[in-house]
TIKEVO-455396 format. One line per field, with one value per residue (C-alpha): residue number from 1; z negated, x negated, y negated. Coordinates in steps of 0.25 Angstrom, whole numbers. Layout:
BEGIN
k <- NUM; ...
pz <- Z; ...
px <- X; ...
py <- Y; ...
//
This chain:
BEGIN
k <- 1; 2; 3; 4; 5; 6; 7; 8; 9; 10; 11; 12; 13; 14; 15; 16; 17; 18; 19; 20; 21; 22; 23; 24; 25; 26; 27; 28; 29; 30; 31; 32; 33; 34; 35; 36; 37; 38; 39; 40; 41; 42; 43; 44; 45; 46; 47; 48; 49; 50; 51; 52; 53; 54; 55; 56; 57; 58; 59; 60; 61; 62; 63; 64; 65; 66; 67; 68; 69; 70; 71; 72; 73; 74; 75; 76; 77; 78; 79; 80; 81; 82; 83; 84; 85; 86; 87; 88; 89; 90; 91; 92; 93; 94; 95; 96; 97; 98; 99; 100; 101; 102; 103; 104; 105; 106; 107; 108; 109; 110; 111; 112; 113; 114; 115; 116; 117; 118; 119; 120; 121; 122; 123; 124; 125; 126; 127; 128; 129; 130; 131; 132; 133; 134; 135; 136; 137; 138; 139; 140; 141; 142; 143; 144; 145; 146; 147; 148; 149; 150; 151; 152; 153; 154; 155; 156; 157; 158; 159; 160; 161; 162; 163; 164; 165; 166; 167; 168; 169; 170; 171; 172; 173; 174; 175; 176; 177; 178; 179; 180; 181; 182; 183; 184; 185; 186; 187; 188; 189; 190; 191; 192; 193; 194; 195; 196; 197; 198; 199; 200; 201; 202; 203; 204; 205; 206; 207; 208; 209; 210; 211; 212; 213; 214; 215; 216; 217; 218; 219; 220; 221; 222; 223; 224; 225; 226; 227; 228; 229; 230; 231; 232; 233; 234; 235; 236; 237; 238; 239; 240; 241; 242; 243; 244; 245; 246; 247; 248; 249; 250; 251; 252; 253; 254; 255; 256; 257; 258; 259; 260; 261; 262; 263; 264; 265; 266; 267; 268; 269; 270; 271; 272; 273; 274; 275; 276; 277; 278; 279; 280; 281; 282; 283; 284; 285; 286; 287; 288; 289; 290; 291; 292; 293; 294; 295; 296; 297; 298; 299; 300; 301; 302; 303; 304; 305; 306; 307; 308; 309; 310; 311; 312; 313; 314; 315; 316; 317; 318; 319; 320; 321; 322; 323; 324; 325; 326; 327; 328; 329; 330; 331; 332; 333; 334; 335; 336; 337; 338; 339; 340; 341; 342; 343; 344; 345; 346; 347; 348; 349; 350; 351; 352; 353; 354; 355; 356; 357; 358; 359; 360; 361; 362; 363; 364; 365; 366; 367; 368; 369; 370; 371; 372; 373; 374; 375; 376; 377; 378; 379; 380; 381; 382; 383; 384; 385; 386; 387; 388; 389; 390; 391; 392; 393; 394; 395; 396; 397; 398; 399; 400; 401; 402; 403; 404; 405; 406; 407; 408; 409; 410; 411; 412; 413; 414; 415; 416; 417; 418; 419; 420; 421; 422; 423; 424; 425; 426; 427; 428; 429; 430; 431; 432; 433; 434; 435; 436; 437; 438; 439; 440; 441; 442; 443; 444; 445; 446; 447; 448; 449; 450; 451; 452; 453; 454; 455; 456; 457; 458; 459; 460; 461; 462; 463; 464; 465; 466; 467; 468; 469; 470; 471; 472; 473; 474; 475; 476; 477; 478; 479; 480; 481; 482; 483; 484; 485; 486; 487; 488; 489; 490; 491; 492; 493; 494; 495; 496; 497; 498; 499; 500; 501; 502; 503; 504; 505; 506; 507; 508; 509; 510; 511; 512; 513; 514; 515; 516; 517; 518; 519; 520; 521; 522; 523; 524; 525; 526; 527; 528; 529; 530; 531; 532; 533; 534; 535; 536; 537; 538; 539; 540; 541; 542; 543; 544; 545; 546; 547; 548; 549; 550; 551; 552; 553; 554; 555; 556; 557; 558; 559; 560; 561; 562; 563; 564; 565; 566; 567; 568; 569; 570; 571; 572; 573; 574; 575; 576; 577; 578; 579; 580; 581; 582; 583; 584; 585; 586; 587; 588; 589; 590; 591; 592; 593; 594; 595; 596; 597; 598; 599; 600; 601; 602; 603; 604; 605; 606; 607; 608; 609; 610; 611; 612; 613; 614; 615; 616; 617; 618; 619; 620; 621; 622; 623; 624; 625; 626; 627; 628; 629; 630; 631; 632; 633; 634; 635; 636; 637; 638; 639; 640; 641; 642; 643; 644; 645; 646; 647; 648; 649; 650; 651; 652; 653; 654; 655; 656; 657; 658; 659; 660; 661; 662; 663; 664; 665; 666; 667; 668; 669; 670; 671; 672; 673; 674; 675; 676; 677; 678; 679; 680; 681; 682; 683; 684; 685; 686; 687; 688; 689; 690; 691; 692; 693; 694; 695; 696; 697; 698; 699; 700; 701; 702; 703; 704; 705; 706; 707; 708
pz <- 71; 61; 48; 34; 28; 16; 26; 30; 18; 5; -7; -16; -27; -16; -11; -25; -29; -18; -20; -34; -32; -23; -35; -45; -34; -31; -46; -50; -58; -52; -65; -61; -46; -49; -55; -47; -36; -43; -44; -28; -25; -32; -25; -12; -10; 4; 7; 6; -7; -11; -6; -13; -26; -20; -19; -32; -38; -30; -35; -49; -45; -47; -30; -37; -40; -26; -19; -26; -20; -7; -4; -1; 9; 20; 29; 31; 34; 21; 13; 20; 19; 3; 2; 7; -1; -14; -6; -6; -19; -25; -15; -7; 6; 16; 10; 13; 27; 30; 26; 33; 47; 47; 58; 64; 75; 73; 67; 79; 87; 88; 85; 72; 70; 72; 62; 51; 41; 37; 49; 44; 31; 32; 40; 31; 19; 31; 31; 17; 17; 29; 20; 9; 16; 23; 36; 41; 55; 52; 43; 50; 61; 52; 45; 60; 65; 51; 53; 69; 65; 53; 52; 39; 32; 28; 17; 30; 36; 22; 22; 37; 32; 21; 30; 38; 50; 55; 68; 70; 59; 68; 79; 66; 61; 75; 80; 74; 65; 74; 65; 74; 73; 79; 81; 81; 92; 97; 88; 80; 68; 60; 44; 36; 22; 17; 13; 0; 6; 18; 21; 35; 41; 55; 63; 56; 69; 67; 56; 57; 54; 40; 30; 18; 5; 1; 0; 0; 17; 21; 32; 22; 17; 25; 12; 7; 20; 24; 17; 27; 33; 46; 53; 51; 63; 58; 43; 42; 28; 20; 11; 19; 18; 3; -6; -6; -20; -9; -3; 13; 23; 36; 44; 59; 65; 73; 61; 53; 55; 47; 57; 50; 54; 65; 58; 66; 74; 67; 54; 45; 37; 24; 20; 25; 15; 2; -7; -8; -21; -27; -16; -19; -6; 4; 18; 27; 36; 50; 60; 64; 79; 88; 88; 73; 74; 84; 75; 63; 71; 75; 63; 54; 64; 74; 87; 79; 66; 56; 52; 37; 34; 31; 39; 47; 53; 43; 34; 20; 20; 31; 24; 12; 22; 25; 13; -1; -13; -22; -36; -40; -38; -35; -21; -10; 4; 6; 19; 32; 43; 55; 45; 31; 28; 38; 34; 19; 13; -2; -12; -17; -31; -36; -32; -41; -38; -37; -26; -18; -6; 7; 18; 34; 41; 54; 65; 68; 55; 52; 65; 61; 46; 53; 61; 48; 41; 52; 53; 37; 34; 49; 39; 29; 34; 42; 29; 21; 34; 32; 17; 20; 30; 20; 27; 17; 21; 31; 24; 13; 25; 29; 17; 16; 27; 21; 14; 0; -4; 1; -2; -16; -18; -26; -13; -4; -16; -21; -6; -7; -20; -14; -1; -12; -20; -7; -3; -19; -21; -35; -40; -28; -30; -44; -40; -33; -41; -53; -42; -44; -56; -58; -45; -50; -63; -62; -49; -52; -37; -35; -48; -48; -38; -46; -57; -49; -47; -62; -65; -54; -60; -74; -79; -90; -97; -85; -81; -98; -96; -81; -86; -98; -90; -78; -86; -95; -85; -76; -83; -71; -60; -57; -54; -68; -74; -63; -67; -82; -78; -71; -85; -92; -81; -83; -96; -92; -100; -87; -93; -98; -84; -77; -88; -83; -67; -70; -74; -61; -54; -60; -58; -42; -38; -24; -31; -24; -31; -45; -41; -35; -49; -55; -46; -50; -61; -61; -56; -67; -76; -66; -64; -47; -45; -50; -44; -32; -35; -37; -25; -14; -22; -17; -3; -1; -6; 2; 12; 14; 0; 2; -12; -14; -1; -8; -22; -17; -9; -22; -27; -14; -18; -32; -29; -18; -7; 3; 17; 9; 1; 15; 20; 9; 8; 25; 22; 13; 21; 33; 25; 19; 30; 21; 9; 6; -5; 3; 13; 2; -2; 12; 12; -1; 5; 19; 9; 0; 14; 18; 30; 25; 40; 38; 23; 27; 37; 27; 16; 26; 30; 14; 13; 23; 19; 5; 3; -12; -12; -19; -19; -4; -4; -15; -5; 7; -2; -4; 10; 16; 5; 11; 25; 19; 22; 8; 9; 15; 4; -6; -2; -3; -16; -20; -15; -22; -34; -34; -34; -44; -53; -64; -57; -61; -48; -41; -48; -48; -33; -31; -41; -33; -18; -25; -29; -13; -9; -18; -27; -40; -48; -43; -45; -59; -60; -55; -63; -76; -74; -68; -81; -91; -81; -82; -93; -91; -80; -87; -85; -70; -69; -78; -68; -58; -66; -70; -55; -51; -48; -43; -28; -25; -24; -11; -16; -23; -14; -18; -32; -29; -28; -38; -53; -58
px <- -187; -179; -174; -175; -163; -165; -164; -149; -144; -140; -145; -137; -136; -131; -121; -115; -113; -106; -98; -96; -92; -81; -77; -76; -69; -58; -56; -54; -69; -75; -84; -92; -90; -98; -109; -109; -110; -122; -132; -128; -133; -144; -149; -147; -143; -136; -123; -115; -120; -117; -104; -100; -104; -96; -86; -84; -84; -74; -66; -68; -64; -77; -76; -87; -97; -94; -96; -108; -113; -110; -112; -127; -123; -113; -120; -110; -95; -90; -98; -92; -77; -80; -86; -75; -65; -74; -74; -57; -57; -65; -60; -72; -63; -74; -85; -75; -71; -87; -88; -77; -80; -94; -96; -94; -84; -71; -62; -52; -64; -63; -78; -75; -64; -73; -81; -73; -73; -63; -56; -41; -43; -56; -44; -35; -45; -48; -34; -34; -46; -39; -28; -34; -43; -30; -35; -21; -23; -35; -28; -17; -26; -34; -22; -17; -28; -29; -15; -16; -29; -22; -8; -5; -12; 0; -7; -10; 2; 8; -3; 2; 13; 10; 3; 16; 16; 29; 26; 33; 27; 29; 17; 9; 15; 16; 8; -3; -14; -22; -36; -46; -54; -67; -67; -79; -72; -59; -56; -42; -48; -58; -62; -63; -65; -53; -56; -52; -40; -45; -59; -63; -73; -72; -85; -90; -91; -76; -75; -58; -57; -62; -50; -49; -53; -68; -72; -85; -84; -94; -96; -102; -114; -125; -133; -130; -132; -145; -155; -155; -143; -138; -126; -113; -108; -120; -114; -111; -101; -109; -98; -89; -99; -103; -92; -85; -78; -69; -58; -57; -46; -43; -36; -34; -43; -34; -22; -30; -39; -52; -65; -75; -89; -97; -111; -125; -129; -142; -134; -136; -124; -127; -119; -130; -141; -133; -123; -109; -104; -99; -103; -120; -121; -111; -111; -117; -106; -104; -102; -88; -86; -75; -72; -72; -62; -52; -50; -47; -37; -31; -30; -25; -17; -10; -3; 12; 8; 20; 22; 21; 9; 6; -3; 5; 2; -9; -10; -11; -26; -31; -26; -32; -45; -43; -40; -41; -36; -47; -49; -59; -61; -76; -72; -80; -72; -68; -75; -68; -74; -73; -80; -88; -80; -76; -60; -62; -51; -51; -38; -41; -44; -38; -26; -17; -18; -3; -3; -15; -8; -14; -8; -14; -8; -7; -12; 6; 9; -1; 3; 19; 14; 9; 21; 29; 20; 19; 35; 35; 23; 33; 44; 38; 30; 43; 48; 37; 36; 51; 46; 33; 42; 55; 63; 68; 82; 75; 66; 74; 81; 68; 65; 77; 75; 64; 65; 67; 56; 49; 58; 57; 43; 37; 33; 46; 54; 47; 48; 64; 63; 56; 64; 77; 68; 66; 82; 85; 93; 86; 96; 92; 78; 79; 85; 74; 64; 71; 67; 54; 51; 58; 50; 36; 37; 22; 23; 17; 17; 32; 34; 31; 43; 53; 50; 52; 66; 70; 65; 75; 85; 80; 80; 70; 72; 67; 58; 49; 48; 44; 34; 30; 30; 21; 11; 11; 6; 0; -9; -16; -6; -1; 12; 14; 10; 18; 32; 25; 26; 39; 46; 39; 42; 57; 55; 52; 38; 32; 19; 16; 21; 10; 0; 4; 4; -8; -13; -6; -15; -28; -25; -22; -27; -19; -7; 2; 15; 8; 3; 18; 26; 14; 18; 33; 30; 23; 33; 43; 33; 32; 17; 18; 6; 0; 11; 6; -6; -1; 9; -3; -11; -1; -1; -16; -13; -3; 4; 16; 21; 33; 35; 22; 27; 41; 33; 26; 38; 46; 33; 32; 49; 48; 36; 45; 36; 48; 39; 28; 40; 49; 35; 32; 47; 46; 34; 40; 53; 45; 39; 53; 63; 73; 72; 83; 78; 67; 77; 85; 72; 69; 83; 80; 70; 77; 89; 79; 71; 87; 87; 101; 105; 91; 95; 109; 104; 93; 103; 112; 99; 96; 111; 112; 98; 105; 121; 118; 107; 116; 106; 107; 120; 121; 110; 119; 129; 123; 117; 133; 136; 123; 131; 143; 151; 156; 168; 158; 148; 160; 164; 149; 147; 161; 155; 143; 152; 157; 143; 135; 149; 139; 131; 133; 127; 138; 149; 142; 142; 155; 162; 155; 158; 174; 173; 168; 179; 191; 193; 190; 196; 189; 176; 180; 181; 167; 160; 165; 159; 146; 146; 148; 138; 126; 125; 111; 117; 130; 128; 127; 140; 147; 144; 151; 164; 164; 164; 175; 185; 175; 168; 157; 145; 138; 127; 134; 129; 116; 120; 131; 121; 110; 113; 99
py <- 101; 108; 98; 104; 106; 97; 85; 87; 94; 87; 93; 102; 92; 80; 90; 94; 79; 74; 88; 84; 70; 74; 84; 74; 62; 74; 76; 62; 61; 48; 46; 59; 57; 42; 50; 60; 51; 43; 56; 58; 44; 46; 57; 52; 36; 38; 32; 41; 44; 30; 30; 43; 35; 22; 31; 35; 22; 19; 30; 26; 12; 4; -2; -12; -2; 5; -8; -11; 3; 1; -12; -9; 2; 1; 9; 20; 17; 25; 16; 2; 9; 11; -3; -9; -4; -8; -20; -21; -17; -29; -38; -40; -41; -47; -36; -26; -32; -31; -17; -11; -19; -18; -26; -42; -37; -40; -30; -29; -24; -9; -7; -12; -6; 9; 3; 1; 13; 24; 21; 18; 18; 6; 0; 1; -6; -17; -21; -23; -31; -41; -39; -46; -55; -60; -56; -52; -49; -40; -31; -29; -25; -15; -9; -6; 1; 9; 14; 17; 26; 32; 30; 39; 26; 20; 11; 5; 2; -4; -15; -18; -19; -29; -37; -39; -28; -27; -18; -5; 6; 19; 15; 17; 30; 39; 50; 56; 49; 40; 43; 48; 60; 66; 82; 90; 101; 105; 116; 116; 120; 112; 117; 105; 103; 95; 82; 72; 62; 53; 58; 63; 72; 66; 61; 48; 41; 41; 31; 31; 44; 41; 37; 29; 34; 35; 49; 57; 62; 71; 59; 51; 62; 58; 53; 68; 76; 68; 63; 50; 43; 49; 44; 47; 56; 65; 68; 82; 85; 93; 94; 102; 115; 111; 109; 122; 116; 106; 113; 117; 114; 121; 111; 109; 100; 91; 92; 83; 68; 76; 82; 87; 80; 90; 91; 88; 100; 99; 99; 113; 120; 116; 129; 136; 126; 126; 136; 131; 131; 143; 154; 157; 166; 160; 165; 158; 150; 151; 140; 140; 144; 139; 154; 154; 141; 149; 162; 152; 145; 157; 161; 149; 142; 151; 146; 146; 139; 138; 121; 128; 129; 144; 154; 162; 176; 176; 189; 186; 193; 184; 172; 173; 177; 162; 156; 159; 151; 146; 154; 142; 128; 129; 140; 146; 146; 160; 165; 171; 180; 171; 158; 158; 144; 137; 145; 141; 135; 132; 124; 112; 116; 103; 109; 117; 132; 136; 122; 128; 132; 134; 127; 127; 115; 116; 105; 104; 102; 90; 84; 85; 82; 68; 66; 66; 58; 47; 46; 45; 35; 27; 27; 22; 12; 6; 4; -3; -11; -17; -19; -28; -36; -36; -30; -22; -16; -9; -6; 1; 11; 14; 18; 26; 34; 41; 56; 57; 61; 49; 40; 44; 37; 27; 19; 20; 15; 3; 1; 0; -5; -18; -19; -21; -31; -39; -38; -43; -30; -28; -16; -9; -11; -8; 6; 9; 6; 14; 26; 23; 24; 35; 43; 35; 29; 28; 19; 4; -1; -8; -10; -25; -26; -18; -28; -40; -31; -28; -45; -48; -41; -46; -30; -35; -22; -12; -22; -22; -6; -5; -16; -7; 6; 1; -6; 7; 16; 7; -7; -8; -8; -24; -19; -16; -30; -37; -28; -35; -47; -47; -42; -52; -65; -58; -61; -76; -74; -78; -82; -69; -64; -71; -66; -52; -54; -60; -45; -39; -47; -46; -30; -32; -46; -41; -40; -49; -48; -50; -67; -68; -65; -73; -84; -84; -83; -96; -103; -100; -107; -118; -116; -117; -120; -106; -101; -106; -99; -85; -86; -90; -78; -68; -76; -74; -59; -56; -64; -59; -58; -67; -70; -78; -86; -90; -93; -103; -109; -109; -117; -128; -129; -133; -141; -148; -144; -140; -138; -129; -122; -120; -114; -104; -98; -96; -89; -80; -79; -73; -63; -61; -63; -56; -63; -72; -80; -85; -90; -96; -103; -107; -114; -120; -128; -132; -139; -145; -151; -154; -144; -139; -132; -125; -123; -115; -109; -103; -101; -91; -82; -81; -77; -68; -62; -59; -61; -61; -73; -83; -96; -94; -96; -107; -115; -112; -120; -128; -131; -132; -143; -150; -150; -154; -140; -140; -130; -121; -124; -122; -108; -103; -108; -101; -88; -90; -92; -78; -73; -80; -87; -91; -102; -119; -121; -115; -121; -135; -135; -129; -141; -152; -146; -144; -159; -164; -155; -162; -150; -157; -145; -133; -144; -146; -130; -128; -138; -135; -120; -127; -134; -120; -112; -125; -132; -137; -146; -150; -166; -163; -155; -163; -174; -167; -164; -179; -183; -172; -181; -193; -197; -188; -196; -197; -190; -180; -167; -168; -162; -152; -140; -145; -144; -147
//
């Protein structure tokens, strides 16, 4: 029984819409797209209508007026994948756990796994949801299988990082992209119509080989294309023979991770139904035959194809035969002999016309293209890998071994700028960040470390104009209020400084390193308890952020909770092995608990971890005194001398140790300079001079070290 047309074809008006959306999402005007998108719905409330007008929302940032759409309809996989990412957005984790699943099974089950939609990139966003629901195990897991399907998703990787990965990168980046694909035949040569970023034309039973950002795919046009729901595998794209204003691509079908979608058998050309735009009379097109396929091969990519890029063996006439450069936006495809359209290939006409080259990539080239692009994303990602777990000397040579051209980036050089922050060579990190700004002076993201650089180095000049220059162009980034903050903290305005971290964080609530600062800044004014607050709010962010970790042992410490302090600055010292402040603290509270072995042995690590850490070596002093080795202790505190020849403490201890050593002169020496350099604790030195010449009490060590 023969359908009428009318039942499988969309109408003109449904056809042009979602053509004219498309226009307006390419060109940036959402506002028109949203209303546009409205007067589709209206005639035909399907879902992929809905999610087209989802969609745009979306895209004019309102995820709560998209999620109010969808909520009511998740019955197609598109619309889950956009509903949980409105989800994310407004930090409705479980909800968006339940869309992306979409079923009671376990995740680690691979039936689930199938189920989840968009394939990498639904795994990508499941990761950030475990991320944020603290679900550790699960993200990783999630963020794994995303990269092993596609490993060109770095973003991925970055997160595994963050999460504390620490396996070998280059199993991730090797081979070929691991995104699977369905083909409709064994030809070499498919005719697509290229395709906004991310979006696939592949068999919708093959959810994986959908990626991340939500388009309008001619997968999702069953609303438009019939009048009553059908499944997926059944959706033909009617937008590839409709839209003559989109651009065509010839591409080899094996060079790239797109397949078109085979229409039903029963389908009928819609070509053959309705006039494409800007040709009244077109001819009618022909199937193309596998004979067809051959002789277009032949011609376009002969057996000896050049790795440039250019047609050879081609006469200039039978090129342009092929291909013709647009004269308008609105263009018709030229026609060939062989086929009326399946050759045609039009310029972006977003593109300028002196940049509209045409360029045929060979299947060789893509897969050597890939190669390179693997051994560069290995690279990198070996070296943002030492970064996450602080090893940052390696991670600097890494870095290094890159080309100029990408080493010379924003990214790779806040990168190198934080791995010398983290050794505590500020002048070095300096340097590098003064590259930045030079290469992207627009760049917000790593700022809020090169100020915790310049407030190290008290730069408070350089620190007031990046303030003003970042919140200048950018109010809205939290970088820019937290480099605002630090200039005014420099400033020892610290409540001011909370007023502004407190903005940071109202404009990314995930901003980790925005409760940190406010934290510190908290315990400079003494307030530990909501200092407390602010470090366990970056714990529950982010719990590998070391600093939080040491906060709140500096809070246990002053509160004289030794065993909670000694735990915290652990915590921190296993997310930082390298850092020796954290070691020094971690000796701080061995002597305090009077586990002086423990506290030398500590002392060393911190000094061997940095020569240049002088309370280290001020505490090893002191720790030697303790076990009575006072030559020993003696000689260190001389060479700490030579390094800091400004400091009372210094001086006091050495006039004491001089004094149990019989050489009342050189204690006489040492004191008096102790006495110029403190004069806040003068009674206590002038104690000590008085007693030069007299019997060390018996419980005279106890205040050798300690001038307070």
């Amino acid at each position: 029984q023969e359908v009428a047309a009318g039942s499988f074809l969309p109408s003109s008006i449904q056809a042009k819409l979602v053509q004219s959306i498309q226009d307006s999402l390419a060109h940036f005007l959402v506002p028109n797209a949203i209303f546009l998108a409205e007067r589709l719905y209206a005639l035909s409330k399907s879902d992929y209508n809905l999610n087209v007008l989802a969609t745009c929302h979306y895209r004019h940032a309102k995820p709560q007026k998209a999620y109010t759409l969808l909520k009511p309809s998740l019955h197609t996989p598109e619309n889950r994948y956009l509903f949980a990412l409105c989800c994310y957005d407004l930090g409705k984790y479980q909800e968006a756990e339940t869309a992306l699943i979409h079923s009671s099974d376990d995740l680690f089950s691979p039936v689930v796994e199938d189920l989840i939609p968009n394939g990498a990139a639904g795994l990508l966003l499941l990761g950030k949801v475990y991320q944020r629901r603290s679900q550790k195990s699960r993200a990783v897991h999630a963020l794994k299988r995303a990269i092993e399907i596609n490993p060109f998703m770095f973003d991925a990787f970055t997160l595994l990082c963050q999460l504390g990965y620490d396996e070998d990168p280059s199993g991730f980046f090797k081979g070929e992209c691991n995104q699977r694909t369905t083909s409709n035949d064994d030809e070499d040569l498919e005719f697509k119509k290229p395709v906004p970023r991310s979006i696939n034309f592949g068999d919708a039973s093959n959810s994986r080989t959908i990626c991340s950002t939500p388009m309008l795919t001619p997968m999702m046009i069953e609303g438009v294309l019939h009048h009553v729901p059908s499944p997926a595998p059944n959706v033909t794209p009617f937008l590839s023979t409709l839209s003559r204003t989109s651009e065509y691509v010839i591409t080899p079908n094996k060079s790239i991770m797109f397949t078109p979608i085979k229409p039903p058998e029963d389908f009928k050309e819609p070509s053959k139904q309705l006039t494409p735009l800007n040709n009244p009379q077109p001819a009618a097109p022909r199937a193309t035959t596998r004979k067809t396929k051959r002789k277009v091969r032949a011609v376009l990519f002969p057996e000896e194809t050049p790795t440039t890029g250019a047609l050879p063996h081609i006469e200039k006439e039978k090129q342009s035969e092929f291909f013709q450069t647009p004269q308008k936006p609105n263009w018709t495809p030229m026609k060939t002999e062989e086929t009326a359209e399946d050759t045609a290939f039009a310029i972006p006409s977003v593109l300028p016309r002196e940049t509209a080259e045409l360029t045929v990539v060979s299947e060789s080239m893509l897969q050597e293209g890939a190669q390179q692009l693997l051994a560069l994303l290995c690279t990198l990602g070996t070296a943002y890998q030492h970064i996450c777990q602080y090893r940052c000397r390696q991670a600097i040579e890494t870095f290094q071994t890159l080309p100029d051209s990408q080493y010379q980036t924003g990214w790779v050089l806040c990168n190198v700028g934080k791995a010398y922050l983290e050794l505590a060579e500020y002048s070095a990190g300096h340097n590098i960040y003064e590259k930045v700004q030079s290469l992207e002076p627009h760049r917000t993201q790593g700022m809020e470390l090169y100020s915790t650089i310049l407030w190290y180095m008290r730069k408070q000049v350089n620190l007031s104009y990046l303030a003003h220059e970042l919140v200048e162009f950018d109010r809205q980034a939290p970088e820019s209020w937290c480099v605002v903050g630090n200039c005014f903290s420099l400033q020892n305005e610290h409540s001011t400084a909370l007023k502004i971290f407190k903005r940071a964080i109202q404009l990314d609530a995930s901003f980790t390193y925005a409760y940190t600062l406010s934290g510190h800044e908290y315990l400079a004014i003494d307030d530990l308890e909501k200092a407390a607050v602010c470090f366990r709010n970056a714990i529950q962010i982010d719990d590998r952020h070391y600093n939080a970790w040491y906060g709140l042992g500096m809070i246990y410490f002053r509160q004289e909770q030794l065993q909670l302090a000694e735990f915290h600055f652990k915590k921190a010292a296993m997310i930082h092995k390298s850092n020796s402040v954290l070691q020094y603290h971690i000796a701080t509270v061995y002597f305090a608990q009077n586990r002086i072995e423990e506290a030398l042995e500590t002392t060393e690590l911190a000094i061997k971890l940095c020569q240049t850490n002088n309370m280290a070596i001020f505490l090893r002093a002191r720790c030697l005194y303790f076990l009575g080795d006072l030559e020993e202790s003696l000689q260190v505190l001389l060479l700490l001398n030579e390094r800091a020849p400004k400091q009372a403490k210094i001086y006091y201890a050495m006039g004491r140790i001089y004094k149990m050593l019989g050489q009342s002169d050189d204690a006489v020496k040492s004191l008096s300079i102790a006495l110029d350099l403190d004069t806040q604790n003068s009674n206590i030195i002038k104690v000590a001079l008085d007693r030069v010449d007299k019997p060390e009490d018996e419980n005279a060590n106890e205040d050798v070290f300690d001038l307070s």
